[in-house]
C-alpha positions in Angstrom: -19.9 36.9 -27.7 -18.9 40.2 -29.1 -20.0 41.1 -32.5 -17.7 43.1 -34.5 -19.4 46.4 -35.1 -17.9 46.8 -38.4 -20.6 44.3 -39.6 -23.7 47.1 -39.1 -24.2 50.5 -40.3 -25.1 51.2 -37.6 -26.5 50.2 -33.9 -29.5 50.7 -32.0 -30.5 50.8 -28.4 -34.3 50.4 -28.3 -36.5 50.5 -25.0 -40.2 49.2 -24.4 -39.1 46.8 -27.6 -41.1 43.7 -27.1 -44.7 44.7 -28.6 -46.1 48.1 -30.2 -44.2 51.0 -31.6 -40.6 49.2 -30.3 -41.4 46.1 -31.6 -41.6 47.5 -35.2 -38.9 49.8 -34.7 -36.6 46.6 -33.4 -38.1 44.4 -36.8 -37.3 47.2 -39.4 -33.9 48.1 -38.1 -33.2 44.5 -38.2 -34.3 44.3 -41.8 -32.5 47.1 -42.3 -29.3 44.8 -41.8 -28.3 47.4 -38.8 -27.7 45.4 -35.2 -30.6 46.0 -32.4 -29.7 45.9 -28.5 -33.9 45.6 -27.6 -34.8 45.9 -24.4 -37.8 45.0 -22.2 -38.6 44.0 -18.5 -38.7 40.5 -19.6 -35.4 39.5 -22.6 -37.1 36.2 -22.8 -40.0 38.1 -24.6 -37.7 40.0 -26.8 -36.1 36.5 -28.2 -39.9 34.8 -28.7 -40.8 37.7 -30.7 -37.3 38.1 -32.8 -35.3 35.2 -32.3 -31.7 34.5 -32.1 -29.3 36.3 -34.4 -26.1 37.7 -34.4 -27.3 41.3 -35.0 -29.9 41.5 -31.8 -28.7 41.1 -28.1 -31.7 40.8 -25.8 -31.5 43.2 -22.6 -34.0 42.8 -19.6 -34.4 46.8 -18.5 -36.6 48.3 -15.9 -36.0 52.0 -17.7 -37.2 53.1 -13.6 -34.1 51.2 -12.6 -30.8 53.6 -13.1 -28.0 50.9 -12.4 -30.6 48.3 -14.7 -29.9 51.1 -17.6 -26.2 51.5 -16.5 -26.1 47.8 -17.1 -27.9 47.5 -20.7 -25.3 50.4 -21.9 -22.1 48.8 -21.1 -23.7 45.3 -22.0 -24.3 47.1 -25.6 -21.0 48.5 -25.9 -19.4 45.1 -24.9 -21.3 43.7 -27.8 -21.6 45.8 -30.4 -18.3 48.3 -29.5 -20.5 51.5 -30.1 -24.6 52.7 -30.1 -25.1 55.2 -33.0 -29.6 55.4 -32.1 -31.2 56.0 -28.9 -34.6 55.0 -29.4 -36.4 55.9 -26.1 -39.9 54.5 -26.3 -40.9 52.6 -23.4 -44.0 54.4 -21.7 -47.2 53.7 -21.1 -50.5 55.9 -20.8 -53.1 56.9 -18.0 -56.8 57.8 -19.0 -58.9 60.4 -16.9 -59.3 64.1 -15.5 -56.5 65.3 -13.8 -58.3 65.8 -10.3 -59.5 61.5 -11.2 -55.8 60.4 -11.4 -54.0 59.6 -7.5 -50.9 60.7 -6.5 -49.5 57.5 -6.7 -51.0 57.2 -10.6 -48.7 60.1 -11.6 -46.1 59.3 -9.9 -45.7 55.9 -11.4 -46.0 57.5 -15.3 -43.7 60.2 -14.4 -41.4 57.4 -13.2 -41.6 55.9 -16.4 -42.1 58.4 -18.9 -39.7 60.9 -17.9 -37.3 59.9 -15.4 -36.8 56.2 -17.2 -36.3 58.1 -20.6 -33.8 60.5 -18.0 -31.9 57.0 -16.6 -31.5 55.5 -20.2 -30.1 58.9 -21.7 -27.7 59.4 -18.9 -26.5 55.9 -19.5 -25.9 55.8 -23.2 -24.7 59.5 -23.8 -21.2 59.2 -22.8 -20.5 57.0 -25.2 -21.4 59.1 -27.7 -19.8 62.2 -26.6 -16.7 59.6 -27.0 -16.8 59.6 -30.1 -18.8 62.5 -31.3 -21.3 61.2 -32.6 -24.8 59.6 -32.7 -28.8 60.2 -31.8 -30.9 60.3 -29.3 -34.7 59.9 -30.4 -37.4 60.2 -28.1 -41.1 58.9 -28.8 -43.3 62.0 -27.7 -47.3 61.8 -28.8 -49.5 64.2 -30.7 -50.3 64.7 -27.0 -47.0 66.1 -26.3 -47.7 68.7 -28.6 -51.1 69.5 -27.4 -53.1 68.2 -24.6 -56.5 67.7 -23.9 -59.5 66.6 -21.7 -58.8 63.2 -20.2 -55.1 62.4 -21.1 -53.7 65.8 -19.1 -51.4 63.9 -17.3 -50.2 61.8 -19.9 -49.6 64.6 -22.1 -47.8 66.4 -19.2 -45.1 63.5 -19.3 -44.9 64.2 -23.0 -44.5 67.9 -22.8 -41.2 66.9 -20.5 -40.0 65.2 -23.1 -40.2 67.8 -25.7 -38.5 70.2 -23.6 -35.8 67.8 -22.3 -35.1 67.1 -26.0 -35.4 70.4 -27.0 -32.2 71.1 -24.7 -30.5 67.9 -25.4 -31.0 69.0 -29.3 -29.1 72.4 -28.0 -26.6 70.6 -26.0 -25.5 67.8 -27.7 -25.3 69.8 -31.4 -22.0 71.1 -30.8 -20.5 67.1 -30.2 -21.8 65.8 -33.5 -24.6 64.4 -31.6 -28.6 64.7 -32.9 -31.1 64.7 -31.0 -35.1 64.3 -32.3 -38.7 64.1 -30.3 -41.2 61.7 -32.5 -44.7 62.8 -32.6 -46.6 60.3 -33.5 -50.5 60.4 -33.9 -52.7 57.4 -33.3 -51.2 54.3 -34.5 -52.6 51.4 -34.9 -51.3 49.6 -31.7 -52.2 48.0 -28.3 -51.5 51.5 -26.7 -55.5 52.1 -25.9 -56.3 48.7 -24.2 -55.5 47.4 -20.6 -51.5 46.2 -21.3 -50.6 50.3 -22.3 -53.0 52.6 -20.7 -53.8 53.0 -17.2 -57.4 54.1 -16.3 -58.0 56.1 -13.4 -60.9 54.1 -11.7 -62.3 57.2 -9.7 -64.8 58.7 -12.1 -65.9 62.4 -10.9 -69.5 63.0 -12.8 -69.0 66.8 -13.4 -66.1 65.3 -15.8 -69.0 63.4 -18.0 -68.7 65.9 -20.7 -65.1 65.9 -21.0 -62.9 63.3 -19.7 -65.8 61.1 -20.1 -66.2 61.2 -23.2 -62.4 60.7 -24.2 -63.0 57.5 -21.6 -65.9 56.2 -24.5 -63.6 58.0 -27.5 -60.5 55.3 -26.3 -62.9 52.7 -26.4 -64.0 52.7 -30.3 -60.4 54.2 -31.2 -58.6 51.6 -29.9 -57.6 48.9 -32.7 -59.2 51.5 -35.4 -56.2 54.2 -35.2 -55.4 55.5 -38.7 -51.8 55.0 -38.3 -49.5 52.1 -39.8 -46.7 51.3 -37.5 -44.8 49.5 -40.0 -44.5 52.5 -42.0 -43.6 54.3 -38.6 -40.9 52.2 -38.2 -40.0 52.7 -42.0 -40.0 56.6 -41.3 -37.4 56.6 -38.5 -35.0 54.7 -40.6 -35.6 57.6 -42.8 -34.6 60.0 -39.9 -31.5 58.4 -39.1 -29.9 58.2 -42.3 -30.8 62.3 -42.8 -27.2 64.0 -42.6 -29.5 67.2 -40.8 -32.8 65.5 -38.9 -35.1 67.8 -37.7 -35.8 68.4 -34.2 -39.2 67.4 -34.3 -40.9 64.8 -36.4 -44.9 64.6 -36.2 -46.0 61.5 -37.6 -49.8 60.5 -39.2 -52.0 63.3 -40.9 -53.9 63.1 -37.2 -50.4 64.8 -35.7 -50.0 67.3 -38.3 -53.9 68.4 -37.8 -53.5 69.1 -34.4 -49.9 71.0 -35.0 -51.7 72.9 -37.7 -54.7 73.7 -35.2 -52.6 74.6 -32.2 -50.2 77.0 -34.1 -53.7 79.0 -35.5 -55.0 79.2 -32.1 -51.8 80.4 -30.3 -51.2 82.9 -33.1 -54.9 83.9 -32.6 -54.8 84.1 -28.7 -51.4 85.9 -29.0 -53.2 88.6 -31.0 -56.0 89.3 -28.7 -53.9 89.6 -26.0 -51.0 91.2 -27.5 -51.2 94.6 -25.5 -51.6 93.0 -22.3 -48.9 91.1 -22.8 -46.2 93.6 -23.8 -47.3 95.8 -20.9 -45.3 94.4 -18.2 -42.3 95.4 -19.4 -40.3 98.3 -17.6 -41.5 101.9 -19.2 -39.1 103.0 -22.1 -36.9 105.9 -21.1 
C-alpha cells in the first residue's frame, strides 16, 4: 500500500524503535501526525507496541546487515515517496575496563554502534541528496562527549559518531541537508539492565576502584536516571522543525554538567601545557 506523502509533514526513518529512546521517538512523531518507518530486528514487536495505522510501516532491520538497510530504504520510499528524519538510535552498551572487554565484545558494539549507524546512513542519504533536502540525527551519549572509567569502549563508539557527524554536518550543508549528534544524559530507560548493556564478565581486581565501582554505580542508576524520555522525544520534534539545528544537542542537566566540566578542564590543561605545545612548530625565520 503506498501512502501518499502529501498526507505528513514530514517522514521519519527510526532504528532500534521497538522499546527505549526509539520507542518514544516513534510514539511522539506519531502524535505529531508525521508518518514513522520504525524499525527493529523483530517488525512484529514494532506493530504490538504501536499498532496498525496508515502513518507507520513496520521494518525488520539488522542495522549490521547492509543489503537489510538497503532494503528498509527503498521499502520507505515505496511507501511514503520521501524520508525527511534519520533517526539513528539502535545501539546498545558494554560495561567494564577496557583491558576486561574481549576482542570479540568490541567488535560486536563497533558493529553496531558505528558501522550499523554507517549501513543505514549510506542507505537513506541518496535520497535526500535527490531532493536536497532532509536530516540525519544521530543518538550519541553524554559518553560521547566525555568518557570515563568502565564504559571506555562504549564511549569510544560514541566518539565515532560525533566525528562521523561532525563531517556529515560539513558535507551534507551545502545540499540542504542537516545533520545533528544527540547527547543525551541518563534517561530514564532500560539502557542499564541486561536487554541494553553488555557486561564484560572478566573482572580484573586492580580495576576495583574504578571500573568497579561504575559496575555497582549502573546497578542503583539503573531505573532512577533523572531523565524523562517523553520529553526527549518532545525535544527532537523541537530540532526538526528548527529552520537552523545545531550540530550538537546535549540533552538532561546531567549532559550539560559534564560538557560544562570537560570544556573547564581542557581549557585548564591547554594552559599548563601551552608552551610545550606550540614548541613543535618549525622555528620562525
Amino acid at each position: 500500500m503506498v501512502t501518499p506523502s502529501s498526507e505528513f509533514k514530514r517522514v521519519w526513518f527510526v532504528t532500534g524503535a521497538s522499546r527505549g529512546i526509539g520507542a518514544r521517538i516513534v510514539e511522539a512523531a506519531l502524535a505529531h501526525g508525521d508518518a514513522v518507518v520504525a524499525t527493529a530486528r523483530d517488525a512484529a514487536s514494532l506493530t504490538g507496541r504501536f499498532g496498525e495505522s496508515p502513518a507507520l510501516l513496520a521494518v525488520s532491520l539488522d542495522v549490521t546487515n547492509e543489503s537489510q538497510a538497503a532494503d528498509a530504504a527503498r521499502a520507505a520510499i515505496a511507501r511514503f515517496g520521501r524520508i525527511d528524519v534519520l533517526v539513528n538510535n539502535a545501539g546498545f552498551g558494554l560495561l567494564g575496563a577496557i583491558e576486561e572487554a574481549t576482542a570479540d565484545e568490541v567488535r560486536r558494539l563497533y558493529e553496531t554502534n558505528v558501522f550499523g549507524l554507517l549501513n543505514v546512513t549510506r542507505a537513506v542519504l541518496p535520497s535526500m541528496r535527490a531532493r536536497r533536502s532532509g536530516h540525519v540525527v544521530n543518538i550519541s551519549s553524554l559518553g560521547g562527549y566525555q568518557s570515563g572509567p568502565g564504559f571506555g569502549v562504549y564511549c569510544s563508539t560514541k566518539f565515532a559518531v560525533e566525528g562521523l557527524t561532525e563531517g556529515l554536518h560539513a558535507e551534507l550543508a551545502p545540499l540542504g541537508i542537516h545533520a545533528t549528534v544527540v547527547e543525551p544524559g541518563y534517561f530514564r530507560t532500560d539502557f542499564l539492565d541486561g536487554s541494553s548493556l553488555g557486561i564484560s564478565p572478566l573482572e580484573i581486581e586492580d580495576y576495583a576502584e574504578s571500573a568497579g565501582r561504575v559496575r555497582e554505580a549502573a546497578r542503583q542508576i539503573s531505573h532512577n536516571q533523572p531523565g524523562d524520555p517523553v520529553r526527549l522525544a518532545q525535544a527532537l520534534i523541537t530540532l526538526v522543525e528548527a529552520p537552523v539545528p545545531p550540530l550538537r544537542l546535549p540533552l538532561g542537566t546531567d549532559a550539560l554538567a559534564v560538557i560544562h566540566s570537560k570544556h573547564a578542564f581542557v581549557e585548564q590543561e591547554t594552559a599548563a601545557w601551552q608552551a610545550l605545545a606550540a614548541s613543535t612548530d618549525f622555528p620562525m625565520r
